[in-house]
C-alpha positions in Angstrom: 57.0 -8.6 -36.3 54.6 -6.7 -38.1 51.5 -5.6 -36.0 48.1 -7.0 -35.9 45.2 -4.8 -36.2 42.0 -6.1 -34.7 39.4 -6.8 -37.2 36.5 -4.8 -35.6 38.7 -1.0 -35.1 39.6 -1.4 -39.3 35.7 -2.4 -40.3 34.5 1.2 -40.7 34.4 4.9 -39.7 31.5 4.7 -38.4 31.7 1.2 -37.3 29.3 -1.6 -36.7 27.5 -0.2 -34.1 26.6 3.1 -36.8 25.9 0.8 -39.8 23.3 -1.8 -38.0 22.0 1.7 -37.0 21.6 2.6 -40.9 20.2 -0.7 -41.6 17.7 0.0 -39.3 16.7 3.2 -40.1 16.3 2.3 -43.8 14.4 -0.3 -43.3 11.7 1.5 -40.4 11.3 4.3 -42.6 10.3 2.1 -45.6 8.3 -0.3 -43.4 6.6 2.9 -41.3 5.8 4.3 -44.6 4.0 2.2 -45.8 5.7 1.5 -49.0 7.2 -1.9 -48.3 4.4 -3.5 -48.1 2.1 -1.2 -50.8 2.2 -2.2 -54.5 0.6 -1.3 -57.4 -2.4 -3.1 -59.3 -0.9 -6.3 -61.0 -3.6 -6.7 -64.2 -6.6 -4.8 -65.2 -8.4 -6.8 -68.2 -10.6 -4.6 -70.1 -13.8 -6.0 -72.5 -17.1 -5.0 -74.4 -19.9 -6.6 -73.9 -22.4 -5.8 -76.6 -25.5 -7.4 -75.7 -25.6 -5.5 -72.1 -23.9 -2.5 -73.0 -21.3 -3.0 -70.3 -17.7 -2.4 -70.3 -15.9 -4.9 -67.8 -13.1 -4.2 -66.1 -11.2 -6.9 -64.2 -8.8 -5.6 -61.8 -6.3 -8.0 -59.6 -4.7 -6.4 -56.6 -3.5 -8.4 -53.9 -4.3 -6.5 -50.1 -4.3 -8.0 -46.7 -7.4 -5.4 -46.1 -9.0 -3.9 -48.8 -10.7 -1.4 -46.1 -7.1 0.0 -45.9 -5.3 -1.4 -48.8 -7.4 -0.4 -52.3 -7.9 0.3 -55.6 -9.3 4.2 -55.2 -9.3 5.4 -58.4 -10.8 3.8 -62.0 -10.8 6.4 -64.9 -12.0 5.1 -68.6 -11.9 6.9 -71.2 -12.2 6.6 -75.3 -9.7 8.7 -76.8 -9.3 12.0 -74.5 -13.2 11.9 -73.4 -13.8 10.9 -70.1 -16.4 8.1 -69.8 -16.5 7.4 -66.4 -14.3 8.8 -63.7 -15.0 7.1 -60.2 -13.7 7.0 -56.8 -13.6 3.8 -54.2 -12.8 4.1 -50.3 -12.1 0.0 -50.5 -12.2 -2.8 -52.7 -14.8 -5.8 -53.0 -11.8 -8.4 -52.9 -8.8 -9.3 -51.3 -6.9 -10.6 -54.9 -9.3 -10.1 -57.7 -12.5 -8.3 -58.7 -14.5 -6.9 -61.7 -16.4 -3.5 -61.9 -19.2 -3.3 -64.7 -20.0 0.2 -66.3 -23.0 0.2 -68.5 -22.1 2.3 -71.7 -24.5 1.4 -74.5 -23.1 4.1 -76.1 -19.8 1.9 -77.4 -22.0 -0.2 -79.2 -21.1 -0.4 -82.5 -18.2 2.3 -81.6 -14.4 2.7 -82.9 -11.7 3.7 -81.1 -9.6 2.9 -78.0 -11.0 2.3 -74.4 -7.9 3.0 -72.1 -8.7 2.1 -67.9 -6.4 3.4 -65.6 -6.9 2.4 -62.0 -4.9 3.6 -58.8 -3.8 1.8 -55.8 -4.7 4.4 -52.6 -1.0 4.0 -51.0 1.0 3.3 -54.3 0.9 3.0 -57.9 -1.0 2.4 -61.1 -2.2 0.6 -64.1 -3.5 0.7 -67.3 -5.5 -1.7 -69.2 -6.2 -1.1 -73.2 -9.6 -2.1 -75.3 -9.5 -1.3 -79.0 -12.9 -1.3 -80.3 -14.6 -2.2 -83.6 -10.9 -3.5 -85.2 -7.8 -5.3 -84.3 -7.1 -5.8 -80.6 -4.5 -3.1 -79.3 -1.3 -5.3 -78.0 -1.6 -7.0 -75.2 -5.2 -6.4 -74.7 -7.1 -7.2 -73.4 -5.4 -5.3 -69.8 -2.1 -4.3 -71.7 -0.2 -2.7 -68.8 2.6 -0.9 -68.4 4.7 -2.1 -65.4 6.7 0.8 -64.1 8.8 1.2 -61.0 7.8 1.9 -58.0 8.9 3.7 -54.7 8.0 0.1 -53.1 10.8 -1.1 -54.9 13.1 1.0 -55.0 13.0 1.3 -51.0 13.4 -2.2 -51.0 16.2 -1.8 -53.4 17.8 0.6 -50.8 17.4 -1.6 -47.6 18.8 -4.7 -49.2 21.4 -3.0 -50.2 22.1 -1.4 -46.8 21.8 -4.8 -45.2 24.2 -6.4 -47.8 26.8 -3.4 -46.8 25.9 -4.4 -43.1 26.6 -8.1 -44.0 30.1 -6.7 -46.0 31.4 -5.3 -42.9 30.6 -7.6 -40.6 32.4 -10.6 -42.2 35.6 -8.3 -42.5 
């Protein structure tokens, strides 16, 4: 009679005990880091407004405390000049919020107004304004969503708890 090996000594080298450990790990160092939770600006909606002179920039960004959880950075420039370059230690919103810049000087101006903003833990965003012709695409707040280490940390810990989940049901 052939023998019968018990389930739990075949599941792994290391065994279950080792990969809940993994699991673990993976997921405290991307929680401790900060990283899980952090993401990057979701929209950042750039326009002109002639009469005032201001350039608006609507920014949304999602914190549970935007004393520790910000947009820090805004940069705007019009082709490689710098028009305004400005640092935040917090946002005035927890979701959504606009910042005015007076810049009479667009008025009547050509040209491309690119906005980058950057979240203080992760990430960035870029919005797009052409002026004085055809609307750059996507504008206004054309963004380019890239990856981030937030997700590819949570790419790792699901799939060391789907590994975990693998073994166990062996």
């Amino acid at each position: 009679m052939p023998e019968k090996h018990n389930q739990h000594t075949i599941l792994s080298c290391i065994g279950i005990v080792g990969l809940r450990g993994l699991a673990i790990f993976i997921v405290a160092v991307c929680a401790s880091s900060g990283y899980a939770l952090a993401h990057t600006p979701a929209g950042v909606a750039v326009s002109y407004e002639d009469n005032s002179g201001d350039l608006v920039v609507a920014i949304t960004h999602q914190v549970d405390d935007p004393a520790t959880h910000y947009v820090k950075h805004v940069n705007v420039r019009q082709g490689t000049t710098v028009l305004i370059d400005k640092s935040y230690t917090s946002q005035p919103d927890k979701s959504a919020f606009t910042y005015r810049y007076n810049l009479p000087q667009l008025k009547g101006s050509t040209g491309e107004i690119k906005v980058d903003v950057e979240c203080n833990i992760i990430g960035s965003r870029s919005g797009t304004l052409t002026l004085g012709g055809t609307p750059a695409p996507g504008a206004p707040g054309s963004a380019d969503p890239a990856p981030t280490k937030a997700s590819g940390c949570a790419f790792v810990a699901l799939l060391a708890a789907g590994l975990v989940a693998t073994r166990i049901m062996r």
